[in-house]
C-alpha positions as CSV (number, residue, x, y, z in Angstrom):
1,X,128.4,105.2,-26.0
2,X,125.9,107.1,-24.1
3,X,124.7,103.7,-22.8
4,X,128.3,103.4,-21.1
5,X,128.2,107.2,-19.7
6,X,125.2,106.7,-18.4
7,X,126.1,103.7,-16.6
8,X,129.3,105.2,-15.6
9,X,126.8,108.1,-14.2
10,X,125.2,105.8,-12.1
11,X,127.7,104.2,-10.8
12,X,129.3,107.5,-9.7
13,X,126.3,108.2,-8.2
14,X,125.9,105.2,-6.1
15,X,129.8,106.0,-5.0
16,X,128.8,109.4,-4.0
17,X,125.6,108.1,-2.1
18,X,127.4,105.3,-0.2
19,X,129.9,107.9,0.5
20,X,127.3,110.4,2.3
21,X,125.5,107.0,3.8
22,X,128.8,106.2,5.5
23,X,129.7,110.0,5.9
24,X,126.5,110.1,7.8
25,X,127.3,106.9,10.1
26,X,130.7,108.0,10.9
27,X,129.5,110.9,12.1
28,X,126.6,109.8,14.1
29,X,129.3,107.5,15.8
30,X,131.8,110.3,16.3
31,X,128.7,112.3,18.2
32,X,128.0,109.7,20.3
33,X,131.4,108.9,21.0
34,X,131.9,112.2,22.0
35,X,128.5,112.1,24.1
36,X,130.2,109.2,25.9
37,X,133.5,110.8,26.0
38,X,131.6,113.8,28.0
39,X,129.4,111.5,30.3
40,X,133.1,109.9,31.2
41,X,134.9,113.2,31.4
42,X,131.8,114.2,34.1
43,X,132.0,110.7,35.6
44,X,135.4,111.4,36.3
45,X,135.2,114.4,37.8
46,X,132.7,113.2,40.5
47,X,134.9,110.1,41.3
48,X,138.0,113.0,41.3
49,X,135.7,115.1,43.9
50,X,134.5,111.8,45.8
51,X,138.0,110.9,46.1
52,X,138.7,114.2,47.0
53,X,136.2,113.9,49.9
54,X,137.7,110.7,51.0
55,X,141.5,111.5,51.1
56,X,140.1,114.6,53.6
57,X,138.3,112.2,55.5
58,X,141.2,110.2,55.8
59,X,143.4,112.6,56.6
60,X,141.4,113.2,59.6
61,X,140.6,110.0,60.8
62,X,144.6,109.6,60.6
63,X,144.8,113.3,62.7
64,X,142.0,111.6,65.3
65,X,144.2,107.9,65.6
66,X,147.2,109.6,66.5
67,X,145.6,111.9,69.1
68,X,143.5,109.0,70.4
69,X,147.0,106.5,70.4
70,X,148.6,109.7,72.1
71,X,145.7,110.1,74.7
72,X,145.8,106.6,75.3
73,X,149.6,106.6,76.2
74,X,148.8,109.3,78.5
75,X,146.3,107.5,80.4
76,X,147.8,104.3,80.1
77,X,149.4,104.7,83.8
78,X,145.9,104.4,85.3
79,X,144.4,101.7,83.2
80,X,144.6,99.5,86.9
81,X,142.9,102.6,88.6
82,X,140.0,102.2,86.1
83,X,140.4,98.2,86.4
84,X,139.8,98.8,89.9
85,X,137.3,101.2,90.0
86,X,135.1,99.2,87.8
87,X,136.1,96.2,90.7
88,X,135.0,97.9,93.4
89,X,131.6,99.0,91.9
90,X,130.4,95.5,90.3
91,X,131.6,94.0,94.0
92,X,129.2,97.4,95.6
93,X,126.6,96.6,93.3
94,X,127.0,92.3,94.2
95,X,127.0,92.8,97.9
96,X,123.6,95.4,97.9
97,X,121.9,92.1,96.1
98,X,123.4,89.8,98.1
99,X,122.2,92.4,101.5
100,X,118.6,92.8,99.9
101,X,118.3,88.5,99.4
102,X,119.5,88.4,103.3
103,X,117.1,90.7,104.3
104,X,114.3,89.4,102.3
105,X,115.5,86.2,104.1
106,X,116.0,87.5,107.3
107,X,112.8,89.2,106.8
108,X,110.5,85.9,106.2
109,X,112.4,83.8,109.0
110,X,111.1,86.5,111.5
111,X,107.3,86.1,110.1
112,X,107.8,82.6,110.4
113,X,109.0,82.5,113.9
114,X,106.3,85.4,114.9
115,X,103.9,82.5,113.6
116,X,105.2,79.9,115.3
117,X,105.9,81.6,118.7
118,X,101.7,83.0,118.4
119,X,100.7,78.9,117.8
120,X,102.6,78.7,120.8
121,X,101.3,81.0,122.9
122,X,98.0,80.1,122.1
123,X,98.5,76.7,122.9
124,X,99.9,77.1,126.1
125,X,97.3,79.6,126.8
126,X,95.0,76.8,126.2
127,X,96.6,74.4,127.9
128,X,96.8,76.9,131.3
129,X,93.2,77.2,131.0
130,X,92.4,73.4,130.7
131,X,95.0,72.3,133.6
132,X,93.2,75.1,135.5
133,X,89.7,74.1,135.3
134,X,91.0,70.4,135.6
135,X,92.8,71.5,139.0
136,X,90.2,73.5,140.1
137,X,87.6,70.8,139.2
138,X,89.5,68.6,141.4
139,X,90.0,70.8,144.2
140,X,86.2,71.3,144.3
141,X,85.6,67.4,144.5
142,X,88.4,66.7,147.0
143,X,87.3,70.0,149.5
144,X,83.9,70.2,149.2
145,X,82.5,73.2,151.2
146,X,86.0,74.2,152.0
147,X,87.0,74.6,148.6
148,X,84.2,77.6,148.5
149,X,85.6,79.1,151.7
150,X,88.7,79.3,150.3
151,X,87.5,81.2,147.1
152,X,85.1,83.3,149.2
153,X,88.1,84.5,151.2
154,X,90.6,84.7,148.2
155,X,87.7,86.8,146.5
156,X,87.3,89.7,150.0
157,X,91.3,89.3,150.1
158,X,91.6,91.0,146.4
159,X,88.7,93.0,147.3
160,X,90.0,94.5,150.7
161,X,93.1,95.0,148.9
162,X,91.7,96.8,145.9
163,X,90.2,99.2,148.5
164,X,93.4,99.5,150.4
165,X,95.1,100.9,147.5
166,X,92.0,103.5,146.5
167,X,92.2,104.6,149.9
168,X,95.6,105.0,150.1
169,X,96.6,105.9,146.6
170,X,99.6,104.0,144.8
171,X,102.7,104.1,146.1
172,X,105.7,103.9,144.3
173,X,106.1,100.4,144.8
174,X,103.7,99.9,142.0
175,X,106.0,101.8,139.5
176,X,108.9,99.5,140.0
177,X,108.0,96.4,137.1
178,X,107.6,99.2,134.5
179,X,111.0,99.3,133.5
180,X,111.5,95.7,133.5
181,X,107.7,95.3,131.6
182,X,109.0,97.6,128.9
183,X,112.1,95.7,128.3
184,X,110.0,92.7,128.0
185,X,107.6,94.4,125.5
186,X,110.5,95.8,123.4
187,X,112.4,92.9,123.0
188,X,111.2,91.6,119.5
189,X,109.2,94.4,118.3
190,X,110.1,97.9,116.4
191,X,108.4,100.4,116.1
192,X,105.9,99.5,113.4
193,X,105.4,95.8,115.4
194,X,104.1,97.7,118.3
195,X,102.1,100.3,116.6
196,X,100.4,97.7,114.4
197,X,99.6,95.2,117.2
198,X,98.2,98.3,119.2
199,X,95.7,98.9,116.1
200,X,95.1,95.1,116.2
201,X,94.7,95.4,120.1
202,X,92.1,98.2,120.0
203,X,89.6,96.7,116.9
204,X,89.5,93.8,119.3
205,X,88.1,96.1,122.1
206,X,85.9,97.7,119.9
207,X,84.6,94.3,118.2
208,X,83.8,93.4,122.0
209,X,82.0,96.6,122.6
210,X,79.8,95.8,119.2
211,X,79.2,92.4,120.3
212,X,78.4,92.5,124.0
213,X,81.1,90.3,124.8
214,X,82.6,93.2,127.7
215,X,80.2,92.4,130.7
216,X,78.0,89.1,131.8
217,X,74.4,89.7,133.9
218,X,72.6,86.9,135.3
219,X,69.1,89.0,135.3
220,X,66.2,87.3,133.6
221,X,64.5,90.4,132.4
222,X,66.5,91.5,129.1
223,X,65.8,95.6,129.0
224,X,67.1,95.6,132.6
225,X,69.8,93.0,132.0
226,X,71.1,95.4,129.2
227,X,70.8,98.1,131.4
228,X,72.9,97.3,133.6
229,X,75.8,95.5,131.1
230,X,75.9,98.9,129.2
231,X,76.1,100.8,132.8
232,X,79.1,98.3,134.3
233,X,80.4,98.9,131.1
234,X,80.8,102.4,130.2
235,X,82.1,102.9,133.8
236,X,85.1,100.2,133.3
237,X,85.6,101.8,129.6
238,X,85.7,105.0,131.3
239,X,88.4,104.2,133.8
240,X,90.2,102.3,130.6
241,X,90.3,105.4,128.6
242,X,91.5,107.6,131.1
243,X,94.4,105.8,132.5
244,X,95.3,104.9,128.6
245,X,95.7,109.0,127.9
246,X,98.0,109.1,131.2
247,X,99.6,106.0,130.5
248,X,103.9,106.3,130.1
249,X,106.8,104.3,131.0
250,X,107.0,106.1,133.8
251,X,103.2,105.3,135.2
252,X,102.8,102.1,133.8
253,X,102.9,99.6,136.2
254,X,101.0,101.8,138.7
255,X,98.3,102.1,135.8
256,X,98.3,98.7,135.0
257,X,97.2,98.0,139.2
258,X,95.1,100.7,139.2
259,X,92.9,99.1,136.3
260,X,92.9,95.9,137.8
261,X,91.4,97.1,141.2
262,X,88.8,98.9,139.1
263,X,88.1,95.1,137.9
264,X,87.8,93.7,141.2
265,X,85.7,96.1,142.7
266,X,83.3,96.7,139.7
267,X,82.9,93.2,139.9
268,X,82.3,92.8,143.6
269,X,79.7,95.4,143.2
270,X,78.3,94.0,140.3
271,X,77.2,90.9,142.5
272,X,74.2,92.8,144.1
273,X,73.1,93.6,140.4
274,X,72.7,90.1,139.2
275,X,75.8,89.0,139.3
276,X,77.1,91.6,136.6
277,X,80.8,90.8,136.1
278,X,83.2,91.8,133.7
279,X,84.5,89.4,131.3
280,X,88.4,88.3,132.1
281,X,89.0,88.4,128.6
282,X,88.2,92.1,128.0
283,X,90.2,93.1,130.9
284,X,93.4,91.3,128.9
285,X,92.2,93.5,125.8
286,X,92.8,96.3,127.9
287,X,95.6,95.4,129.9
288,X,97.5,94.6,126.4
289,X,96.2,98.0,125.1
290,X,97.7,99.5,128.1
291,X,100.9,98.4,127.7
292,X,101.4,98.7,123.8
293,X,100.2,102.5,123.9
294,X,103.3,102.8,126.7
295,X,105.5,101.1,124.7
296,X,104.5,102.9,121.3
297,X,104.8,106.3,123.8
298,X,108.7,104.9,125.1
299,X,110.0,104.1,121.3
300,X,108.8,107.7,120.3
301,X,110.5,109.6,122.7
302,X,113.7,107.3,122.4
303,X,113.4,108.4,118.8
304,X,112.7,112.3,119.5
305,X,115.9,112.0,121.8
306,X,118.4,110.1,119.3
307,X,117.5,112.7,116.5
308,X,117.8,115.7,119.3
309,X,121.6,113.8,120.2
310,X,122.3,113.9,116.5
311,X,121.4,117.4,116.2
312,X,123.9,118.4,119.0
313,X,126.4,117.2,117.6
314,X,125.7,118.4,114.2
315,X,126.2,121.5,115.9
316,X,128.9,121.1,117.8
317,X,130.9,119.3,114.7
318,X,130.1,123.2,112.7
């Protein structure tokens, strides 16, 4: 009997302990149920407030598409004013690049023909002096002693006139191919062009200078030969320099014959001091110099006079 009791104890016992066991599990599963239940309750209220967020966000963008759709029935109308607009300013911005490529162009034929017309001119210089010599050669063999009468009297021609006009000044005569010289000189060259070929111009006359290459002596002894090269030479410089400070558009053709009597008479001088002579191809340098700076000179006060035109009218438009 107490063997049965006991067992029923035990059983009871195990009843009651499997009850609290699964007591225990229920309610570990009901607290993390509820654990979850409060992550998805907080879950939800940050998908509430996100969507939240997002209806306001719509609710503008919808507020900004129906001012933009009425701001674009507004400007509608001028949708072909804008189309042209934006026409206009490709077809501006086309034409500058096609200007700048023609003026590029433009730019490069002119240094090519410059080029070609200098290969020119220094050809036919060339040529001049060759069918010169080769005429005067023959003129010497055909005329003999004549031939040298002839250039003896050409030579006191230039000199008696080269005195004539020292004696009796220049007369206006002289001034009458300036005009027509400066024309000539302009036509090709701006501004730039001229003052550019005057620098050129004027490191060839100093290159001369350095190099001896202004005045030829026949004397034998060298310190007097130089003597007298640096003498003839200063003296021609000097009339050079001075008629190139005076030198206008006005004055320039009577310059340019006062500088070549100075030539001729030096020179004819210069034949009682061993034939001292100066060189034909300095007096080009400074012919050429002569008529640049008078060019350079013209151009500048053309400019001084448009700008002073301009300013006039300025005026007189205010």
């Amino acid at each position: 009997m107490l063997y049965v009791l006991a067992v029923i104890l035990v059983l009871l016992c195990a009843v009651i302990c499997g009850q609290k066991i699964h007591s225990l599990a229920q309610k570990k599963k009901i607290e993390s149920l509820e654990s979850n239940l409060e992550r998805s309750r907080n879950s939800l209220e940050v998908y509430e407030q996100q969507q939240s967020e997002l209806q306001h966000r719509l609710t503008s963008l919808r507020i900004e598409l129906g001012t933009l759709r009425q701001r674009n029935e507004t400007l509608s109308p001028y949708q072909e004013i804008i189309d042209v607009e934006h026409y206009v300013i490709e077809r501006h911005n086309q034409v500058e690049l096609f200007a700048e490529t023609v003026k590029f162009d433009a730019e490069q034929m002119l240094k090519q023909c410059r080029q070609r017309i200098e290969k020119v001119h220094h050809f036919l210089t060339e040529y001049e002096c060759k069918a010169k010599e080769v005429t005067m050669q023959r003129a010497r063999e055909k005329l003999g002693a004549f031939f040298h009468m002839a250039e003896e009297r050409q030579h006191l021609a230039e000199i008696s006139k080269a005195l004539h006009h020292k004696i009796e000044t220049y007369s206006q005569s002289y001034q009458l191919p300036s005009e027509q010289l400066l024309d000539e000189l302009i036509e090709g060259y701006g501004k730039t062009d001229a003052a550019g070929h005057l620098l050129k111009v004027r490191q060839q006359v100093i290159r001369a200078v350095e190099q001896n290459e202004v005045v030829t002596c026949a004397f034998m002894d060298e310190h007097r030969r130089l003597s007298v090269m640096v003498l003839v030479s200063q003296l021609f410089n000097t009339k050079a320099d001075f008629y190139l400070q005076r030198v206008s558009k006005d004055n320039l053709g009577l310059l340019i014959q006062a500088l070549q009597d100075d030539f001729t008479l030096i020179n004819h001088y210069g034949t009682a001091f061993g034939h001292t002579r100066i060189q034909d191809s300095y007096l080009a340098l400074r012919l050429e110099e002569l008529k640049f700076a008078a060019l350079l000179e013209s151009l500048k006060s053309s400019d001084l006079q448009f700008q002073a035109e301009i300013l006039v009218e300025h005026r007189v438009l205010q």
